[in-house]
mmCIF file of the N, C-alpha and C atoms, coordinates in Angstrom:
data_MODEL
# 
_entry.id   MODEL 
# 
loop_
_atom_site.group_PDB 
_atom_site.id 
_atom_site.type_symbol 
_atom_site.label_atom_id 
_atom_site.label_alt_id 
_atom_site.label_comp_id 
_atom_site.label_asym_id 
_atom_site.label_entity_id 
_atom_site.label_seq_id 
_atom_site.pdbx_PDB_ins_code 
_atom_site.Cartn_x 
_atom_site.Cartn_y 
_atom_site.Cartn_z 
_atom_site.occupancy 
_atom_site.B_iso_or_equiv 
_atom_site.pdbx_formal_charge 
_atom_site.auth_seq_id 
_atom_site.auth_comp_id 
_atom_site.auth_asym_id 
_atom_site.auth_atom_id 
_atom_site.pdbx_PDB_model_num 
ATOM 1   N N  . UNK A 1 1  ? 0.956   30.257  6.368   1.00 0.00 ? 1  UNK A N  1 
ATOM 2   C CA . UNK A 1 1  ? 2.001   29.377  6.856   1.00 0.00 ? 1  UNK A CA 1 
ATOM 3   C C  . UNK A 1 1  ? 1.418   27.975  6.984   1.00 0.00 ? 1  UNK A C  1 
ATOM 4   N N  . UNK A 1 2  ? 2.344   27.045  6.599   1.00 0.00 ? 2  UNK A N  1 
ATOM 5   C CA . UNK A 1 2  ? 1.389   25.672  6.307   1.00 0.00 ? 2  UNK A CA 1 
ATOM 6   C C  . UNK A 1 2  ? 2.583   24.781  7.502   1.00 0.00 ? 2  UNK A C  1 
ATOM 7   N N  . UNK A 1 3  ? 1.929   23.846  8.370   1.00 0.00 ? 3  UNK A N  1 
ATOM 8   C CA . UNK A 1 3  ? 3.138   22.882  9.137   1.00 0.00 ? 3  UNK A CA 1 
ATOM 9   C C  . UNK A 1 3  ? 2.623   22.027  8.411   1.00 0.00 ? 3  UNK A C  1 
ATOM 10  N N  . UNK A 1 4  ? 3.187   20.995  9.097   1.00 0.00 ? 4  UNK A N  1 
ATOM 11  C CA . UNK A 1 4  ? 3.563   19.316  8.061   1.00 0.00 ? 4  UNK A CA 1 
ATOM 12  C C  . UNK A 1 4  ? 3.915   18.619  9.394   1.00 0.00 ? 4  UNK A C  1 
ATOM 13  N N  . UNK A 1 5  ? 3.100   17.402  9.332   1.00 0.00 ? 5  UNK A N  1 
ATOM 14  C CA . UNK A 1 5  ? 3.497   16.727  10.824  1.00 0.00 ? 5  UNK A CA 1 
ATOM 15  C C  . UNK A 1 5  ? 3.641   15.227  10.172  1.00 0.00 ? 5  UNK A C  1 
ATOM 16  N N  . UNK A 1 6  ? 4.609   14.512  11.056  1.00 0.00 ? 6  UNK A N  1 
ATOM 17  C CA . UNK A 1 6  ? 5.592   13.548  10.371  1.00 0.00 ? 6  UNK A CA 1 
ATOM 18  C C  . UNK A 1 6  ? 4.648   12.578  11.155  1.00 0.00 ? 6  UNK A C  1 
ATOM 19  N N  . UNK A 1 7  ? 4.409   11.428  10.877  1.00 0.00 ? 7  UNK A N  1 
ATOM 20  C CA . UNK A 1 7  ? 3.700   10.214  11.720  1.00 0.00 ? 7  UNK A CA 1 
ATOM 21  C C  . UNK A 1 7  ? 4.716   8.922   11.227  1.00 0.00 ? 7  UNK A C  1 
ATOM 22  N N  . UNK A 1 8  ? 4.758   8.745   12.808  1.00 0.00 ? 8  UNK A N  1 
ATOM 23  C CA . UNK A 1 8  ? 5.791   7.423   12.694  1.00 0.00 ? 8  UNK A CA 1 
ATOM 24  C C  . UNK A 1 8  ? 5.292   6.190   12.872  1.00 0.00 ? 8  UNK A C  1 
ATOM 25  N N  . UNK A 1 9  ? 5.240   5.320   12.996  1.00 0.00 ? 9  UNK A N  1 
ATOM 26  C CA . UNK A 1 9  ? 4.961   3.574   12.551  1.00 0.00 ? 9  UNK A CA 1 
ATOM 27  C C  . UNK A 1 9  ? 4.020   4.030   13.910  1.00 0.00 ? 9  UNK A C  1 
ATOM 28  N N  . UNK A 1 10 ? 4.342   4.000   15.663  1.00 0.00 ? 10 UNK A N  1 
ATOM 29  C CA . UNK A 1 10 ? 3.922   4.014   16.242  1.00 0.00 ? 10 UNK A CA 1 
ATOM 30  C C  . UNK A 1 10 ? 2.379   4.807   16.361  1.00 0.00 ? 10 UNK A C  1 
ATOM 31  N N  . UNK A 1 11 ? 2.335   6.488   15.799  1.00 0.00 ? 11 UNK A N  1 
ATOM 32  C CA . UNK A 1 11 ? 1.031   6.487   15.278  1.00 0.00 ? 11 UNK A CA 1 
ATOM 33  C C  . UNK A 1 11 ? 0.130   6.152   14.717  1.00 0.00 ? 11 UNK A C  1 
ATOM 34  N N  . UNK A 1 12 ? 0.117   4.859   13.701  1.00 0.00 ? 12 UNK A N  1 
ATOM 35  C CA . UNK A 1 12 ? -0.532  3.777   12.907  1.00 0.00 ? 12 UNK A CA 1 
ATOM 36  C C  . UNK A 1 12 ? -0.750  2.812   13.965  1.00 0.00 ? 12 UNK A C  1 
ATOM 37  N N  . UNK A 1 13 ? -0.736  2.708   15.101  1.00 0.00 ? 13 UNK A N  1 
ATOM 38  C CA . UNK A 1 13 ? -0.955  1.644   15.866  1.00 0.00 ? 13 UNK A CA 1 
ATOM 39  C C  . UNK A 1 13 ? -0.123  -0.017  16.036  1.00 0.00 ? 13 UNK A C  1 
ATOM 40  N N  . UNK A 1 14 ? 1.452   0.604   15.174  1.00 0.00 ? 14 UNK A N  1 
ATOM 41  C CA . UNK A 1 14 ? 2.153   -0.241  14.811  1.00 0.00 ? 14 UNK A CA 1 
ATOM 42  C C  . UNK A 1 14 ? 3.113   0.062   16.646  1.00 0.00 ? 14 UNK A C  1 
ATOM 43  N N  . UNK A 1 15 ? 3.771   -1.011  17.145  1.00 0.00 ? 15 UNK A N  1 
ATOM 44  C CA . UNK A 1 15 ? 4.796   -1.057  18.183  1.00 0.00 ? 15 UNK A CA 1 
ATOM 45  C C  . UNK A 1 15 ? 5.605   -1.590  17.444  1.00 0.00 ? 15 UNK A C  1 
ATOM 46  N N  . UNK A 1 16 ? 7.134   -0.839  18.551  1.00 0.00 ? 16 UNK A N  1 
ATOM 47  C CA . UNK A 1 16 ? 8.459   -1.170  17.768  1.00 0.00 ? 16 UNK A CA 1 
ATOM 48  C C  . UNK A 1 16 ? 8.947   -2.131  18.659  1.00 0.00 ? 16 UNK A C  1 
ATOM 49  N N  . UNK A 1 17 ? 7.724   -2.587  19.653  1.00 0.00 ? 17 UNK A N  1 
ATOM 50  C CA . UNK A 1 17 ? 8.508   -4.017  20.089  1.00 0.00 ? 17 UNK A CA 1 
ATOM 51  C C  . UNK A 1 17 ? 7.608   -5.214  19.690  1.00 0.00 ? 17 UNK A C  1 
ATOM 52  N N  . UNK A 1 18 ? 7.057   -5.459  18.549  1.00 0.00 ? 18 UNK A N  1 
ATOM 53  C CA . UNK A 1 18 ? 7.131   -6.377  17.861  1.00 0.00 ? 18 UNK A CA 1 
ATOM 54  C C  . UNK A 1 18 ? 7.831   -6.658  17.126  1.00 0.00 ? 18 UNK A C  1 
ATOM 55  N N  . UNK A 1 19 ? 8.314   -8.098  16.916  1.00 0.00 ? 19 UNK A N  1 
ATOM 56  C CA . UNK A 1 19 ? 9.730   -8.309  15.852  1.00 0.00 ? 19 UNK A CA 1 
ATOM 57  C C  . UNK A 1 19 ? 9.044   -7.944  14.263  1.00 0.00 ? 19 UNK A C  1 
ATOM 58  N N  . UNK A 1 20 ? 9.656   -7.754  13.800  1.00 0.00 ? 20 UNK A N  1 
ATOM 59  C CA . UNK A 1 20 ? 9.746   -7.425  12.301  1.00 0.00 ? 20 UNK A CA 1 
ATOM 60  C C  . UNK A 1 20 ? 10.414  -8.914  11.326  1.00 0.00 ? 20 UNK A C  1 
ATOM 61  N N  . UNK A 1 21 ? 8.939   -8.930  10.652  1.00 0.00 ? 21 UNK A N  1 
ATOM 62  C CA . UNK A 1 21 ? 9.331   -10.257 9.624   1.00 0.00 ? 21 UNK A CA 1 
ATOM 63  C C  . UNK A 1 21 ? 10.390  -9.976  8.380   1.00 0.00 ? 21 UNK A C  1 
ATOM 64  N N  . UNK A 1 22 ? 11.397  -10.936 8.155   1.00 0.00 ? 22 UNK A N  1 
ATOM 65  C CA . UNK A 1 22 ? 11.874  -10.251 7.065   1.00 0.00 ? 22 UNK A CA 1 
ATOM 66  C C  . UNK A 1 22 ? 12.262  -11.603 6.152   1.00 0.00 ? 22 UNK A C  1 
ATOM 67  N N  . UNK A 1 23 ? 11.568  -11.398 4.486   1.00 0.00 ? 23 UNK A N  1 
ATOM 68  C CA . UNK A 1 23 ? 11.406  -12.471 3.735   1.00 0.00 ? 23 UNK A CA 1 
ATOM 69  C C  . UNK A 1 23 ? 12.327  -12.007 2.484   1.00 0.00 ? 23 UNK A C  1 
ATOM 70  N N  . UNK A 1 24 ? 12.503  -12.901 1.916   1.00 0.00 ? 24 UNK A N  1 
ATOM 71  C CA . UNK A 1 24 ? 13.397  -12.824 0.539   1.00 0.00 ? 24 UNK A CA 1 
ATOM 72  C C  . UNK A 1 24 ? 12.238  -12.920 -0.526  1.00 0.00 ? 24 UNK A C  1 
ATOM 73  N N  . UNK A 1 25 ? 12.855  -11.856 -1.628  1.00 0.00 ? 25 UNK A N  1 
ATOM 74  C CA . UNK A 1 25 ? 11.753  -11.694 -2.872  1.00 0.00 ? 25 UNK A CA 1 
ATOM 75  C C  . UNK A 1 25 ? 11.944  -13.401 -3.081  1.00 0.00 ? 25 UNK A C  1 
ATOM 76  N N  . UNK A 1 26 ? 12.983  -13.861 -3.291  1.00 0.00 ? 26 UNK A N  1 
ATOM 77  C CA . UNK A 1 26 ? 12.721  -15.706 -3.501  1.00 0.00 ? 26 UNK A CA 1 
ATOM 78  C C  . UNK A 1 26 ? 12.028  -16.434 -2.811  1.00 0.00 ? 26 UNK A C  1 
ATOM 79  N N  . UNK A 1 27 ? 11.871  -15.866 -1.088  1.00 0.00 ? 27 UNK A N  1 
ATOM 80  C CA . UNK A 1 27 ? 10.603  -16.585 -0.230  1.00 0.00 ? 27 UNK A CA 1 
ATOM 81  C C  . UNK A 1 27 ? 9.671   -15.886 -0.718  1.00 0.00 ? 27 UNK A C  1 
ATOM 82  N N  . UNK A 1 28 ? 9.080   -15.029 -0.912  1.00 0.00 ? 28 UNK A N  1 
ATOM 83  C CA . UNK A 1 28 ? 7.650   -14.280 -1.235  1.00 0.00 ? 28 UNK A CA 1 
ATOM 84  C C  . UNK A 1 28 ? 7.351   -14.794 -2.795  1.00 0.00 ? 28 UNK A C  1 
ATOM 85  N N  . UNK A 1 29 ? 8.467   -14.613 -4.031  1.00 0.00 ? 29 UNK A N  1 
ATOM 86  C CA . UNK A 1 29 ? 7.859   -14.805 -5.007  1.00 0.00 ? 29 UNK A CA 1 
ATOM 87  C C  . UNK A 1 29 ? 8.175   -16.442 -5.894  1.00 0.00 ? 29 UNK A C  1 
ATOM 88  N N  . UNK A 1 30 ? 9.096   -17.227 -5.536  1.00 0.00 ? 30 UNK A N  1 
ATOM 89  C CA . UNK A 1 30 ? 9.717   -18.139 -5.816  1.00 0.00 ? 30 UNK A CA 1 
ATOM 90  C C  . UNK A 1 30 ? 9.850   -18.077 -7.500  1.00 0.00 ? 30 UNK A C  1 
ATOM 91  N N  . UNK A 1 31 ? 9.621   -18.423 -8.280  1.00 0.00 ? 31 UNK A N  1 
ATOM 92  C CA . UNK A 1 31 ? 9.686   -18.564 -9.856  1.00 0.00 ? 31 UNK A CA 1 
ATOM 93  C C  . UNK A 1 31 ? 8.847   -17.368 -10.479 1.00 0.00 ? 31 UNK A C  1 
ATOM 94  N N  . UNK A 1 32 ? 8.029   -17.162 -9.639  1.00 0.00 ? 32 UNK A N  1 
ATOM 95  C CA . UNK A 1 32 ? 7.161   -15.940 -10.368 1.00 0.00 ? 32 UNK A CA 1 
ATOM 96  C C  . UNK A 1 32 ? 7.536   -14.844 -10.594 1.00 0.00 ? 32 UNK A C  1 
ATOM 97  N N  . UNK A 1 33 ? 7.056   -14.202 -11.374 1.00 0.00 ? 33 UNK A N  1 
ATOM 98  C CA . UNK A 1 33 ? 7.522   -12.704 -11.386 1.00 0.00 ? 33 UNK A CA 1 
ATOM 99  C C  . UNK A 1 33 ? 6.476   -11.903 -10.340 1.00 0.00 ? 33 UNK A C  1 
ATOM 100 N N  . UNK A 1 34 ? 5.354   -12.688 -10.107 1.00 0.00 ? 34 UNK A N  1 
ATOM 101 C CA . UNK A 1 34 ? 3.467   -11.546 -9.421  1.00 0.00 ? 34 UNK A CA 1 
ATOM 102 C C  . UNK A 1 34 ? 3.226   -12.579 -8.774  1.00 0.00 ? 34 UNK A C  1 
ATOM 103 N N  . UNK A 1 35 ? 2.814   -11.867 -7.719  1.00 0.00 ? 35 UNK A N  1 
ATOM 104 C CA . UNK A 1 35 ? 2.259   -12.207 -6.217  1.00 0.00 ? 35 UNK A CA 1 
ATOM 105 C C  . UNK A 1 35 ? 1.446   -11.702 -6.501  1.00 0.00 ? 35 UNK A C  1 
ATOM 106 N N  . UNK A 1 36 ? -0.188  -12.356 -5.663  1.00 0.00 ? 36 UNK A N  1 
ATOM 107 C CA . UNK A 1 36 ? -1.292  -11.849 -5.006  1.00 0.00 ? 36 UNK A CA 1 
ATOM 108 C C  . UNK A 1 36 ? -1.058  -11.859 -3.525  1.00 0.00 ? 36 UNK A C  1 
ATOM 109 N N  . UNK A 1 37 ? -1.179  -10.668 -3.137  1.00 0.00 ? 37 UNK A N  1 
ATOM 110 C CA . UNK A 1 37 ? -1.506  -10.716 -1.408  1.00 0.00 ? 37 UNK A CA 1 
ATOM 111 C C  . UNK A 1 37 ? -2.446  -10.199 -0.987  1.00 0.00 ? 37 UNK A C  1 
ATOM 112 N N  . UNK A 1 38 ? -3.279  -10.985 -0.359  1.00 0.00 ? 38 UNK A N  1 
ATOM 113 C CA . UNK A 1 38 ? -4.985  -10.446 0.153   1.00 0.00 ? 38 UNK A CA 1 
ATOM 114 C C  . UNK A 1 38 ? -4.413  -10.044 1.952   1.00 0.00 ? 38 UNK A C  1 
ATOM 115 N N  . UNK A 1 39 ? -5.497  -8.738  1.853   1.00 0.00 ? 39 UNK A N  1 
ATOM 116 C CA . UNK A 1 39 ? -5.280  -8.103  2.884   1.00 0.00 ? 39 UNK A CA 1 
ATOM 117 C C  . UNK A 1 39 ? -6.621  -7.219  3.133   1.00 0.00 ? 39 UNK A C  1 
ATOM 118 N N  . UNK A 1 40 ? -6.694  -7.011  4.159   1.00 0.00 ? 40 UNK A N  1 
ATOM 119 C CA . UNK A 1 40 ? -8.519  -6.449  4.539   1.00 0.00 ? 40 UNK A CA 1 
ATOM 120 C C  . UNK A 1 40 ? -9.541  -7.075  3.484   1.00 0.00 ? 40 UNK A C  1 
ATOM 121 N N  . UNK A 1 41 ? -9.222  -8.000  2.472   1.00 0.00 ? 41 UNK A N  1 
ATOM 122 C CA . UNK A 1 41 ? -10.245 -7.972  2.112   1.00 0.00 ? 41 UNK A CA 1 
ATOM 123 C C  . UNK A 1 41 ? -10.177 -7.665  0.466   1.00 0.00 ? 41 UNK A C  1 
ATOM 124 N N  . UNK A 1 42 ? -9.163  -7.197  0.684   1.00 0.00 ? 42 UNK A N  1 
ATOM 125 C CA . UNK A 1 42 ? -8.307  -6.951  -1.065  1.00 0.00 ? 42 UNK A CA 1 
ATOM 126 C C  . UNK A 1 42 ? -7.042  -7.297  -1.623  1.00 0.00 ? 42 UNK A C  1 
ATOM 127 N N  . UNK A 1 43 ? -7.744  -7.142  -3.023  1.00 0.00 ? 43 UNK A N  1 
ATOM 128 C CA . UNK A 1 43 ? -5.989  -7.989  -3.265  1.00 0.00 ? 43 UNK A CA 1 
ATOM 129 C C  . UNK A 1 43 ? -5.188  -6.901  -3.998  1.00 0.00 ? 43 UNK A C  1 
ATOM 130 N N  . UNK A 1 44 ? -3.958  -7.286  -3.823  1.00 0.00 ? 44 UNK A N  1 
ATOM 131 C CA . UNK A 1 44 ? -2.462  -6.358  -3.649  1.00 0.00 ? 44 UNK A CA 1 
ATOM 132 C C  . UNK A 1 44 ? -1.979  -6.858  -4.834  1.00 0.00 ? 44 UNK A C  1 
ATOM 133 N N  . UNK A 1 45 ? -0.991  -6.548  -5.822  1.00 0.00 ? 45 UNK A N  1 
ATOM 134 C CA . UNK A 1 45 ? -0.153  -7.576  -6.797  1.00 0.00 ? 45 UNK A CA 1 
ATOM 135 C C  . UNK A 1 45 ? 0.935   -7.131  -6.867  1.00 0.00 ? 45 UNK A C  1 
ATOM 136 N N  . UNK A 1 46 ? 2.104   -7.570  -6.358  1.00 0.00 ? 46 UNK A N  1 
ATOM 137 C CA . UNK A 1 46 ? 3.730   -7.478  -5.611  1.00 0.00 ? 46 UNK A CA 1 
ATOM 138 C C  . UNK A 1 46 ? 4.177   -7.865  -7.145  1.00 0.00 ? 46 UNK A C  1 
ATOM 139 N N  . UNK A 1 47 ? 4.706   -7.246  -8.009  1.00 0.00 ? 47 UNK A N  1 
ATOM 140 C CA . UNK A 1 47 ? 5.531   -7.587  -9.155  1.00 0.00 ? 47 UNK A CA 1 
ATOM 141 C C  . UNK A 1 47 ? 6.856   -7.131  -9.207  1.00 0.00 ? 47 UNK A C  1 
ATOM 142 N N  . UNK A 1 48 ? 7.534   -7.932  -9.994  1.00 0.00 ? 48 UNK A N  1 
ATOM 143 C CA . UNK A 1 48 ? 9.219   -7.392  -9.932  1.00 0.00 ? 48 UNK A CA 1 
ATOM 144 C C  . UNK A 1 48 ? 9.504   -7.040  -11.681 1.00 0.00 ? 48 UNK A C  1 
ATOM 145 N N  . UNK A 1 49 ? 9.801   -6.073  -11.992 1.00 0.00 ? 49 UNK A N  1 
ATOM 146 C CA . UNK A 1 49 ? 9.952   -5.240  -13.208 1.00 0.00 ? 49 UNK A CA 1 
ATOM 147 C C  . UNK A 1 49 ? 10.648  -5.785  -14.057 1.00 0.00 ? 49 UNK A C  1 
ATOM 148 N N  . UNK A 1 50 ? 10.906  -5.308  -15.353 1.00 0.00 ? 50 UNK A N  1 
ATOM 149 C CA . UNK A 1 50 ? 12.611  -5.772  -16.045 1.00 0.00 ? 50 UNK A CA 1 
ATOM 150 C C  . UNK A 1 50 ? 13.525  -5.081  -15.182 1.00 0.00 ? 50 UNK A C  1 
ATOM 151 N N  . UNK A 1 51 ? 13.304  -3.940  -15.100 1.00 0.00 ? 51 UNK A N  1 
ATOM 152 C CA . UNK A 1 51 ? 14.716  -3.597  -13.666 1.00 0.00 ? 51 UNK A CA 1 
ATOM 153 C C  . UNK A 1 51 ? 14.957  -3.836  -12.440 1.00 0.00 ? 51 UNK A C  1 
ATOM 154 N N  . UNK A 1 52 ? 14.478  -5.309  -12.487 1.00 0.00 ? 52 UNK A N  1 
ATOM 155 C CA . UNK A 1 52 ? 14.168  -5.931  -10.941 1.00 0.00 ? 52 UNK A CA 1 
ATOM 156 C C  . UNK A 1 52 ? 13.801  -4.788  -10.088 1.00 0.00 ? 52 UNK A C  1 
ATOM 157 N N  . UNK A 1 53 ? 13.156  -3.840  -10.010 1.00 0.00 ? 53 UNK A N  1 
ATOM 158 C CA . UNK A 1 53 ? 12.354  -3.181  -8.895  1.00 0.00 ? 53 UNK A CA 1 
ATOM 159 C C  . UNK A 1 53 ? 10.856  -3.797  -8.291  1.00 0.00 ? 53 UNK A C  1 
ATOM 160 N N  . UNK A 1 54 ? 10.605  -3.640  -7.571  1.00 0.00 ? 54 UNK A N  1 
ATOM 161 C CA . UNK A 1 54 ? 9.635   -4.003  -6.928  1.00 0.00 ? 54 UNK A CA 1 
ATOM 162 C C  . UNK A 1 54 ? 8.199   -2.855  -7.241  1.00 0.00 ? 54 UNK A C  1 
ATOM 163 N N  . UNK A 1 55 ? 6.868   -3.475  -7.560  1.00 0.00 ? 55 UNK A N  1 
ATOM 164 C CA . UNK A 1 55 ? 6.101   -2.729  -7.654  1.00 0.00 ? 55 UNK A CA 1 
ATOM 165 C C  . UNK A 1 55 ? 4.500   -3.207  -7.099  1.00 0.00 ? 55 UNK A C  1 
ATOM 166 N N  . UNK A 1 56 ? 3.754   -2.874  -5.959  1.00 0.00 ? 56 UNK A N  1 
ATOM 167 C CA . UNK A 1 56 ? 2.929   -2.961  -4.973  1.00 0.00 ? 56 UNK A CA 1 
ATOM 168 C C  . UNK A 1 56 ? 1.686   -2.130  -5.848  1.00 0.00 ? 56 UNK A C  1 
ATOM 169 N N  . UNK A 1 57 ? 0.762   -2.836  -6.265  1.00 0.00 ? 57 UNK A N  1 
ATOM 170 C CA . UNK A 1 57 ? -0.167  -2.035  -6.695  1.00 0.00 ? 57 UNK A CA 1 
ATOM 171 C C  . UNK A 1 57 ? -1.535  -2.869  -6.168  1.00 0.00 ? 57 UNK A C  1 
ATOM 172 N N  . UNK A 1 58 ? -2.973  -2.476  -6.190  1.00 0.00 ? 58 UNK A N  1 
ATOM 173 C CA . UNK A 1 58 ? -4.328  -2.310  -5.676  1.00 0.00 ? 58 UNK A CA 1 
ATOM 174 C C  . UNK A 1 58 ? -4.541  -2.961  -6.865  1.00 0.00 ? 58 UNK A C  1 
# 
């Protein structure tokens, strides 16, 4: 028998009484299609597809 335990924002050390930022792909990417976003120390690359989807890769 296998359980499965769900972890919510608050187990990550995240609180739900901090406000939550919220940006437009036009504020984050303006003309571009790829973002770099450095974070710990690495960089992230935020791209938007031909099917305008969003894609977050290392």
């Amino acid at each position: 028998m296998s359980t499965s335990t769900q972890h919510s924002a608050e187990d990550k050390g995240f609180s739900a009484s901090f406000p939550r930022k919220k940006f437009t792909t036009q504020d984050l990417m303006g003309n571009s299609r790829e973002v770099v976003i450095e974070h710990g120390g690495e960089e992230y690359r935020l791209r938007i597809t031909s099917n305008q989807k969003l894609i977050l890769t290392k």
